[in-house]
C-alpha positions in Angstrom: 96.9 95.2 87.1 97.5 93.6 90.7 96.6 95.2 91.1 98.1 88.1 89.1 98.1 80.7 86.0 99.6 77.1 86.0 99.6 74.0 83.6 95.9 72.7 83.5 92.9 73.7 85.1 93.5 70.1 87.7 96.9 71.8 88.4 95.1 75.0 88.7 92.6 74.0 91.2 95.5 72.3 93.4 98.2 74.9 93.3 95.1 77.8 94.4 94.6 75.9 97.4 98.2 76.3 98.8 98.9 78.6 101.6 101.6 78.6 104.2 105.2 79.6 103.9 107.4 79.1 101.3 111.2 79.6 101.3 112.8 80.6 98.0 115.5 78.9 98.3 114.5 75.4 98.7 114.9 73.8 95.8 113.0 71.9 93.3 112.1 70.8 89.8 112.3 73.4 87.4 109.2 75.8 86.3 108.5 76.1 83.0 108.4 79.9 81.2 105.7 81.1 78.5 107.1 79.4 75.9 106.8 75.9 77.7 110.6 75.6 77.7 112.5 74.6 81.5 113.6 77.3 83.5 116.7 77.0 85.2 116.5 78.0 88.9 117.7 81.0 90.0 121.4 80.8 91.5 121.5 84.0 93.8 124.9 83.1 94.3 125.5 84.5 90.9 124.8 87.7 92.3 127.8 89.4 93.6 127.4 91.3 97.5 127.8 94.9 97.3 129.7 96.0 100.2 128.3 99.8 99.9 125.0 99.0 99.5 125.4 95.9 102.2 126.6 98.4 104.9 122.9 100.4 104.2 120.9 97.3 105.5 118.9 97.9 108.5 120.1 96.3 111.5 117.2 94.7 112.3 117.3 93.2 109.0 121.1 92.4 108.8 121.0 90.8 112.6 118.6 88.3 110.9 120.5 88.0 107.6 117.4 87.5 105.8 115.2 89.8 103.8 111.2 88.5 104.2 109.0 89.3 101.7 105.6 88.8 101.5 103.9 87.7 98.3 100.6 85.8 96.6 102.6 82.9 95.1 99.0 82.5 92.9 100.2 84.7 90.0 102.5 83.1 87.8 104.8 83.9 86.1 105.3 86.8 88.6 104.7 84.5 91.5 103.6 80.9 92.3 104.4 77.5 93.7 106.5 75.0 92.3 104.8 71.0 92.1 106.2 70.7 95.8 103.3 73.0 96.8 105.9 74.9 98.8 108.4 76.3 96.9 108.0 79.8 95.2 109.4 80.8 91.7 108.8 82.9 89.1 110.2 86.5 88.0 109.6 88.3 91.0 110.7 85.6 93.4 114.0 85.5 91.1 114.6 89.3 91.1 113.9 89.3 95.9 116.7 86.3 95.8 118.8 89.0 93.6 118.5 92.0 95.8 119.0 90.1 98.7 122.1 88.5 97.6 123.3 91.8 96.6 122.7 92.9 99.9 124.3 90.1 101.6 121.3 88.6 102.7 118.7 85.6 101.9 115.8 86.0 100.7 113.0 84.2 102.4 109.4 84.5 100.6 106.0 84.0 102.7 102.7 83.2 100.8 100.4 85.5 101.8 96.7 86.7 100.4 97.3 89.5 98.1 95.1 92.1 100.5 96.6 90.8 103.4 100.4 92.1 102.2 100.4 95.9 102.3 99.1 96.1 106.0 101.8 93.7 107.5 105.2 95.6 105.9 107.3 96.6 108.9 105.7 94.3 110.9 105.5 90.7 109.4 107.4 91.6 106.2 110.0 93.3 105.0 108.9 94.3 101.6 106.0 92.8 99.4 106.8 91.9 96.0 103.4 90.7 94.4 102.7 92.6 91.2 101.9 95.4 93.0 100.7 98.1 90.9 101.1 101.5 91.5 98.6 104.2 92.2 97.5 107.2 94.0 95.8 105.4 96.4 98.5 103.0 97.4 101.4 105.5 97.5 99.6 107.1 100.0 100.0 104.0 102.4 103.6 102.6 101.4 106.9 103.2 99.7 106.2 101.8 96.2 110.0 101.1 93.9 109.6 101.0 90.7 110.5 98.1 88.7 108.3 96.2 86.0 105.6 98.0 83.6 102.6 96.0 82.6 99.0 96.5 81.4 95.5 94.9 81.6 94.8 92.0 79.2 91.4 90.3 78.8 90.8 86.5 78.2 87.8 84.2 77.5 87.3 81.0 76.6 88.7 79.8 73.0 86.7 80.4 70.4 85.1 83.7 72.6 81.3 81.6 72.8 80.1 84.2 74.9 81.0 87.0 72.1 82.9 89.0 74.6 84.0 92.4 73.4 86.3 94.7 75.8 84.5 97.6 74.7 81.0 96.2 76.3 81.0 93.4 78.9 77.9 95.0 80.3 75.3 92.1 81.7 78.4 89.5 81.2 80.5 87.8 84.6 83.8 88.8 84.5 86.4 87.2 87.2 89.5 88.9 88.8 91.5 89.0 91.9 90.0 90.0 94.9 91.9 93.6 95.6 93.2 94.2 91.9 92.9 97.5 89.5 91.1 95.1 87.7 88.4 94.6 90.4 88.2 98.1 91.5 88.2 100.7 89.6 88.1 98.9 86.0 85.3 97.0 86.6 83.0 98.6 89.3 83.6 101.5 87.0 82.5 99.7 83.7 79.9 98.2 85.6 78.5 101.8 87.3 78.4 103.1 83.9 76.3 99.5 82.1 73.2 100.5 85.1 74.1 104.9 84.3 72.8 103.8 80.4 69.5 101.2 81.5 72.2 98.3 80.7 72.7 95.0 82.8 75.7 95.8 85.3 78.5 93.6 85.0 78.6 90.5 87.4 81.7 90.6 88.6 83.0 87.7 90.8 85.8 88.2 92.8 88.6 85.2 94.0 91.4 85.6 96.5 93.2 83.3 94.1 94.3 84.3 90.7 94.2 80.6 89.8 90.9 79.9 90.6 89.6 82.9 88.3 91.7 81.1 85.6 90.4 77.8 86.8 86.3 79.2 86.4 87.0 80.6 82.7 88.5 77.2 82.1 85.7 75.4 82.8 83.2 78.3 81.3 81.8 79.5 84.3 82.4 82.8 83.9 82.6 84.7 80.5 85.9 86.4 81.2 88.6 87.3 83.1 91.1 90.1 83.2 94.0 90.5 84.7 98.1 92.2 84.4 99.3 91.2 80.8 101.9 89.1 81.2 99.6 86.9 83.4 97.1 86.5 81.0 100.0 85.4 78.1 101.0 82.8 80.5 97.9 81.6 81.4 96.7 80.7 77.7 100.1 79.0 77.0 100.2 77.2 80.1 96.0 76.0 79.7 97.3 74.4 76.4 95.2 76.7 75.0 91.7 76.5 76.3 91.4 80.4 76.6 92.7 82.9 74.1 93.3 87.2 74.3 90.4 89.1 73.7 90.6 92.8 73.2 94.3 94.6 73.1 96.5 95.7 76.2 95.3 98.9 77.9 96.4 101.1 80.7 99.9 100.1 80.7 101.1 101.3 84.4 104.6 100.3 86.5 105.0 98.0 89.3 106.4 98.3 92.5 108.1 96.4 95.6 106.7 98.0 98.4 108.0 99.1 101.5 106.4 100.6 104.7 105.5 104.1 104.9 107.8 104.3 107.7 111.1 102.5 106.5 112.1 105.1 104.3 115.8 104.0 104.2 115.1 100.6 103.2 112.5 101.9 100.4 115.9 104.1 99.3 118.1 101.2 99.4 115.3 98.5 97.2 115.6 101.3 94.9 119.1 101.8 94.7 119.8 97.9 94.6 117.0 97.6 92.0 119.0 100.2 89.9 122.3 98.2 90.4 120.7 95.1 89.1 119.1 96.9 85.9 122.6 98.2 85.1 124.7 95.4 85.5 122.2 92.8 83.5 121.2 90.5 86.2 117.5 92.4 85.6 117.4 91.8 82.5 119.0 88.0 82.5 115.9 87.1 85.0 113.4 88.4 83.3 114.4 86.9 80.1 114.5 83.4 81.4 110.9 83.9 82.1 109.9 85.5 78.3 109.0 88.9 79.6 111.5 90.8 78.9 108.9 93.6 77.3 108.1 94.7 80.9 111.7 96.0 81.7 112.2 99.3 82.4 115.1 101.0 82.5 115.2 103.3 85.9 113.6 102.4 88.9 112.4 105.0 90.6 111.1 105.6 94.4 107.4 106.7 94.8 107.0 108.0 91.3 103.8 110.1 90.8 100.6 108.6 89.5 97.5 109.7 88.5 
Protein backbone atom coordinates (compact mmCIF):
# COMPACT_ATOMS: atom_id res chain seq x y z
CA UNK A 1 0.00 0.00 0.00
CA UNK A 2 1.36 3.70 0.28
CA UNK A 3 2.68 2.68 1.14
CA UNK A 4 -1.68 6.10 -4.03
CA UNK A 5 -5.78 8.23 -10.49
CA UNK A 6 -8.00 10.92 -12.40
CA UNK A 7 -10.37 11.00 -15.45
CA UNK A 8 -8.09 10.29 -18.63
CA UNK A 9 -4.64 9.76 -19.05
CA UNK A 10 -4.50 13.96 -20.60
CA UNK A 11 -6.06 14.75 -17.17
CA UNK A 12 -3.56 12.41 -15.73
CA UNK A 13 -0.54 13.84 -17.13
CA UNK A 14 -1.80 17.52 -16.01
CA UNK A 15 -3.03 16.92 -12.48
CA UNK A 16 0.81 14.79 -11.78
CA UNK A 17 2.44 17.91 -12.58
CA UNK A 18 0.82 20.00 -9.71
CA UNK A 19 2.75 20.88 -6.68
CA UNK A 20 2.44 23.78 -4.31
CA UNK A 21 -0.15 24.32 -1.60
CA UNK A 22 -3.50 23.57 -1.56
CA UNK A 23 -6.11 24.76 1.10
CA UNK A 24 -9.01 22.37 1.73
CA UNK A 25 -11.34 24.61 2.06
CA UNK A 26 -11.29 26.54 -1.00
CA UNK A 27 -13.96 25.58 -2.92
CA UNK A 28 -14.62 24.19 -6.25
CA UNK A 29 -16.52 22.02 -8.73
CA UNK A 30 -17.42 18.83 -7.38
CA UNK A 31 -15.12 15.51 -7.71
CA UNK A 32 -16.50 12.66 -8.97
CA UNK A 33 -16.46 9.09 -6.74
CA UNK A 34 -15.84 5.49 -8.30
CA UNK A 35 -18.97 5.10 -9.58
CA UNK A 36 -18.68 8.43 -11.79
CA UNK A 37 -21.48 10.01 -9.86
CA UNK A 38 -20.82 13.99 -8.29
CA UNK A 39 -19.55 14.25 -4.97
CA UNK A 40 -20.89 16.78 -2.86
CA UNK A 41 -18.16 18.80 -1.04
CA UNK A 42 -17.47 18.22 2.31
CA UNK A 43 -19.27 20.77 4.78
CA UNK A 44 -16.91 20.59 7.95
CA UNK A 45 -19.30 22.74 9.40
CA UNK A 46 -21.54 19.70 9.71
CA UNK A 47 -19.20 18.57 12.15
CA UNK A 48 -20.05 19.55 15.58
CA UNK A 49 -16.80 21.13 17.97
CA UNK A 50 -16.16 19.03 20.89
CA UNK A 51 -15.40 21.13 23.71
CA UNK A 52 -13.41 18.16 25.69
CA UNK A 53 -11.54 17.06 23.00
CA UNK A 54 -11.05 20.97 21.81
CA UNK A 55 -9.52 21.90 25.22
CA UNK A 56 -6.68 18.84 24.33
CA UNK A 57 -5.32 20.88 21.31
CA UNK A 58 -1.84 21.87 21.61
CA UNK A 59 -1.26 25.44 22.03
CA UNK A 60 0.82 25.85 19.39
CA UNK A 61 -1.72 24.49 17.25
CA UNK A 62 -4.84 26.15 18.81
CA UNK A 63 -2.94 29.79 18.77
CA UNK A 64 -2.97 29.17 14.95
CA UNK A 65 -6.42 27.65 14.77
CA UNK A 66 -5.45 25.54 12.06
CA UNK A 67 -4.49 21.96 11.84
CA UNK A 68 -1.68 21.55 8.72
CA UNK A 69 -1.42 18.37 7.22
CA UNK A 70 0.82 17.27 4.81
CA UNK A 71 -0.31 15.03 2.05
CA UNK A 72 0.46 13.78 -1.90
CA UNK A 73 -2.75 15.10 -3.40
CA UNK A 74 -1.61 12.43 -6.43
CA UNK A 75 -3.65 9.52 -5.03
CA UNK A 76 -7.21 9.76 -5.65
CA UNK A 77 -9.68 8.88 -4.29
CA UNK A 78 -7.65 9.14 -0.99
CA UNK A 79 -6.00 12.34 -2.14
CA UNK A 80 -5.82 14.62 -5.19
CA UNK A 81 -6.50 17.99 -6.83
CA UNK A 82 -9.62 19.25 -8.01
CA UNK A 83 -9.71 20.84 -12.04
CA UNK A 84 -8.52 24.13 -10.27
CA UNK A 85 -5.07 22.39 -9.90
CA UNK A 86 -5.16 23.74 -6.30
CA UNK A 87 -7.82 22.42 -4.42
CA UNK A 88 -7.50 19.07 -2.60
CA UNK A 89 -10.45 16.49 -2.14
CA UNK A 90 -10.94 13.13 -1.71
CA UNK A 91 -11.64 10.75 1.48
CA UNK A 92 -8.79 11.54 3.38
CA UNK A 93 -8.92 15.29 2.82
CA UNK A 94 -12.74 14.92 3.81
CA UNK A 95 -12.03 12.97 7.08
CA UNK A 96 -8.60 16.07 8.18
CA UNK A 97 -11.51 18.86 7.55
CA UNK A 98 -13.69 16.45 10.10
CA UNK A 99 -11.14 16.20 12.80
CA UNK A 100 -10.26 19.56 12.64
CA UNK A 101 -13.75 20.85 12.86
CA UNK A 102 -14.27 18.62 15.74
CA UNK A 103 -11.42 20.10 17.25
CA UNK A 104 -12.39 23.62 16.63
CA UNK A 105 -9.94 24.12 14.17
CA UNK A 106 -9.45 24.37 10.09
CA UNK A 107 -8.00 22.18 8.36
CA UNK A 108 -5.44 23.42 5.92
CA UNK A 109 -3.83 20.65 3.46
CA UNK A 110 -0.15 21.17 1.87
CA UNK A 111 0.81 19.02 -1.37
CA UNK A 112 3.83 17.53 -0.56
CA UNK A 113 5.90 14.44 -2.27
CA UNK A 114 4.89 11.43 -0.53
CA UNK A 115 8.75 10.69 0.90
CA UNK A 116 9.07 14.17 1.74
CA UNK A 117 5.95 13.90 4.48
CA UNK A 118 7.16 11.72 7.39
CA UNK A 119 10.46 13.83 7.96
CA UNK A 120 8.71 17.30 8.18
CA UNK A 121 5.81 16.30 11.15
CA UNK A 122 6.43 18.62 14.02
CA UNK A 123 8.22 20.79 12.00
CA UNK A 124 6.31 21.84 8.69
CA UNK A 125 3.25 19.65 9.46
CA UNK A 126 1.09 18.79 11.88
CA UNK A 127 0.04 15.37 10.91
CA UNK A 128 0.39 13.60 7.36
CA UNK A 129 -2.58 11.96 6.11
CA UNK A 130 -1.49 10.29 2.73
CA UNK A 131 -2.43 6.64 2.73
CA UNK A 132 0.13 5.91 4.91
CA UNK A 133 0.47 2.39 5.62
CA UNK A 134 1.60 0.93 8.55
CA UNK A 135 4.65 -1.02 9.33
CA UNK A 136 7.35 -1.93 11.56
CA UNK A 137 9.59 0.20 9.99
CA UNK A 138 7.52 3.34 10.09
CA UNK A 139 6.25 3.06 13.70
CA UNK A 140 9.59 3.19 14.68
CA UNK A 141 9.89 6.84 13.28
CA UNK A 142 6.24 8.36 13.97
CA UNK A 143 2.97 8.00 15.75
CA UNK A 144 0.83 6.11 13.22
CA UNK A 145 -3.50 6.27 14.14
CA UNK A 146 -5.27 3.88 12.85
CA UNK A 147 -7.98 4.49 10.50
CA UNK A 148 -8.58 2.86 7.00
CA UNK A 149 -7.64 -0.89 6.01
CA UNK A 150 -6.64 -1.57 2.43
CA UNK A 151 -4.72 -4.10 0.39
CA UNK A 152 -2.47 -4.29 -2.85
CA UNK A 153 -4.33 -4.60 -6.15
CA UNK A 154 -2.63 -5.15 -9.50
CA UNK A 155 -3.63 -3.53 -12.95
CA UNK A 156 -2.59 -3.80 -16.61
CA UNK A 157 -3.67 -2.72 -19.56
CA UNK A 158 -7.28 -4.05 -20.82
CA UNK A 159 -7.29 -7.04 -22.35
CA UNK A 160 -3.82 -7.99 -20.13
CA UNK A 161 -1.56 -8.02 -23.80
CA UNK A 162 1.40 -8.50 -21.88
CA UNK A 163 -0.23 -11.84 -20.17
CA UNK A 164 0.59 -10.55 -16.71
CA UNK A 165 0.05 -13.02 -13.97
CA UNK A 166 0.55 -11.77 -10.10
CA UNK A 167 2.01 -14.89 -9.31
CA UNK A 168 5.17 -14.24 -11.91
CA UNK A 169 5.92 -10.78 -13.13
CA UNK A 170 9.56 -11.87 -13.34
CA UNK A 171 11.39 -10.13 -16.58
CA UNK A 172 8.11 -7.77 -16.83
CA UNK A 173 8.17 -3.60 -15.84
CA UNK A 174 6.03 -3.01 -13.17
CA UNK A 175 5.32 0.84 -12.05
CA UNK A 176 4.55 2.18 -8.50
CA UNK A 177 5.10 5.08 -6.25
CA UNK A 178 8.36 6.04 -5.43
CA UNK A 179 8.46 5.10 -1.36
CA UNK A 180 5.39 2.64 -1.33
CA UNK A 181 5.08 -1.14 0.22
CA UNK A 182 4.55 -1.69 -3.28
CA UNK A 183 8.13 -0.51 -4.30
CA UNK A 184 9.94 -1.85 -1.40
CA UNK A 185 9.53 -4.72 -0.12
CA UNK A 186 6.80 -6.28 -2.61
CA UNK A 187 8.60 -5.77 -5.52
CA UNK A 188 12.48 -5.70 -4.80
CA UNK A 189 11.44 -8.78 -2.95
CA UNK A 190 9.64 -10.50 -6.01
CA UNK A 191 12.29 -9.23 -8.01
CA UNK A 192 15.43 -10.62 -5.58
CA UNK A 193 13.81 -13.91 -5.76
CA UNK A 194 13.17 -13.85 -10.24
CA UNK A 195 17.52 -13.45 -10.31
CA UNK A 196 17.71 -16.29 -6.80
CA UNK A 197 15.86 -18.88 -9.54
CA UNK A 198 18.13 -17.81 -13.12
CA UNK A 199 14.90 -15.62 -14.04
CA UNK A 200 14.89 -11.98 -15.54
CA UNK A 201 14.47 -9.57 -12.42
CA UNK A 202 11.63 -7.44 -12.46
CA UNK A 203 12.15 -3.83 -14.02
CA UNK A 204 10.61 -1.95 -11.74
CA UNK A 205 10.15 1.86 -12.47
CA UNK A 206 9.56 4.05 -9.90
CA UNK A 207 7.44 7.71 -10.12
CA UNK A 208 7.02 10.35 -7.41
CA UNK A 209 3.59 10.57 -8.85
CA UNK A 210 0.96 8.02 -8.59
CA UNK A 211 -0.68 9.56 -11.69
CA UNK A 212 2.06 9.26 -13.84
CA UNK A 213 2.41 5.36 -13.07
CA UNK A 214 -1.27 5.35 -14.04
CA UNK A 215 -0.52 7.62 -16.91
CA UNK A 216 2.59 5.02 -18.36
CA UNK A 217 0.16 1.72 -18.09
CA UNK A 218 -2.31 3.90 -19.98
CA UNK A 219 -0.32 4.40 -22.73
CA UNK A 220 1.39 0.74 -22.44
CA UNK A 221 4.67 1.59 -21.41
CA UNK A 222 4.91 -0.38 -18.66
CA UNK A 223 3.26 -3.88 -18.27
CA UNK A 224 1.78 -3.17 -14.87
CA UNK A 225 1.21 -1.30 -12.01
CA UNK A 226 0.32 -1.99 -8.42
CA UNK A 227 -0.76 -0.02 -5.92
CA UNK A 228 -3.40 0.29 -2.44
CA UNK A 229 -6.78 -1.30 -3.63
CA UNK A 230 -9.05 1.23 -3.61
CA UNK A 231 -6.68 3.30 -5.85
CA UNK A 232 -6.47 0.90 -8.38
CA UNK A 233 -10.72 0.51 -8.46
CA UNK A 234 -10.69 4.10 -9.06
CA UNK A 235 -8.27 4.35 -11.49
CA UNK A 236 -10.00 1.74 -13.99
CA UNK A 237 -13.34 3.57 -13.50
CA UNK A 238 -11.99 6.90 -13.86
CA UNK A 239 -9.56 5.73 -17.33
CA UNK A 240 -13.02 4.76 -18.78
CA UNK A 241 -11.73 1.61 -18.77
CA UNK A 242 -8.44 1.39 -20.51
CA UNK A 243 -6.88 -0.75 -17.65
CA UNK A 244 -8.65 -3.61 -15.82
CA UNK A 245 -7.71 -5.78 -12.18
CA UNK A 246 -5.41 -8.38 -12.60
CA UNK A 247 -4.77 -10.91 -9.94
CA UNK A 248 -7.02 -10.66 -6.42
CA UNK A 249 -6.30 -8.22 -3.32
CA UNK A 250 -3.41 -9.40 -1.08
CA UNK A 251 -1.89 -8.30 2.12
CA UNK A 252 -4.65 -6.41 3.37
CA UNK A 253 -2.94 -3.98 6.18
CA UNK A 254 -4.44 -0.64 8.09
CA UNK A 255 -3.69 2.91 7.45
CA UNK A 256 -2.63 5.56 9.54
CA UNK A 257 -2.52 9.54 10.06
CA UNK A 258 0.76 10.02 11.37
CA UNK A 259 2.12 12.11 13.94
CA UNK A 260 5.66 12.91 15.21
CA UNK A 261 7.45 10.70 17.31
CA UNK A 262 7.56 13.39 19.70
CA UNK A 263 3.93 14.89 19.90
CA UNK A 264 2.60 12.12 21.72
CA UNK A 265 -0.52 14.02 23.02
CA UNK A 266 -1.54 15.08 19.69
CA UNK A 267 -1.01 11.33 18.28
CA UNK A 268 -3.54 10.60 21.53
CA UNK A 269 -5.94 13.12 20.66
CA UNK A 270 -6.04 12.14 16.35
CA UNK A 271 -6.86 8.95 17.89
CA UNK A 272 -9.48 9.80 20.22
CA UNK A 273 -11.12 12.33 17.63
CA UNK A 274 -10.84 9.57 14.94
CA UNK A 275 -12.84 7.32 17.42
CA UNK A 276 -15.46 10.07 17.95
CA UNK A 277 -16.02 10.36 14.28
CA UNK A 278 -16.32 6.45 13.71
CA UNK A 279 -18.95 6.38 16.50
CA UNK A 280 -21.13 9.14 15.70
CA UNK A 281 -21.31 8.26 11.69
CA UNK A 282 -19.57 11.17 10.17
CA UNK A 283 -16.72 8.26 9.33
CA UNK A 284 -18.70 6.31 7.80
CA UNK A 285 -21.01 9.16 5.92
CA UNK A 286 -17.47 10.41 4.20
CA UNK A 287 -16.29 7.45 3.18
CA UNK A 288 -19.45 6.42 1.60
CA UNK A 289 -19.76 9.50 -0.47
CA UNK A 290 -16.58 8.30 -2.01
CA UNK A 291 -17.76 4.30 -2.55
CA UNK A 292 -15.23 2.89 -0.15
CA UNK A 293 -16.92 2.17 2.50
CA UNK A 294 -15.23 -1.56 2.55
CA UNK A 295 -12.10 0.02 4.06
CA UNK A 296 -13.87 1.19 7.42
CA UNK A 297 -12.82 -0.07 10.45
CA UNK A 298 -14.39 0.04 13.41
CA UNK A 299 -11.58 1.19 16.27
CA UNK A 300 -8.90 3.23 15.64
CA UNK A 301 -6.16 2.48 17.49
CA UNK A 302 -2.73 4.37 18.33
CA UNK A 303 0.56 2.58 17.10
CA UNK A 304 -0.93 -0.78 16.82
CA UNK A 305 1.71 -3.62 16.38
CA UNK A 306 2.79 -4.81 12.95
CA UNK A 307 4.73 -7.40 11.69
Amino acid sequence: MRSRLLASALVLTVLGAVSGCSNSDTTSSPATNASGSSVASFDPTSVAKDDALAGQVPDAIKSKGTLTVGSDTSYAPAEFLKEDGQTAQGYDIDLAKAIAATLGLKATVQTAEFGSILPALGSKYDVGMSSFTINAERLKAVNMVSYFKAGTQWAVKKGNPKNVSVDDVCGKTVGVQTGTVQESPDLSDRSAKCKAAGKDAITIVSLKNQTDVTTRLVNGSIDAMAADSPITSYAITQTNGQIEKVGDVYDAAPQAITVAKKDTALAGLMQKTMQKLIDDGTYTKILASWNNTDGAVKTSELNPAQS
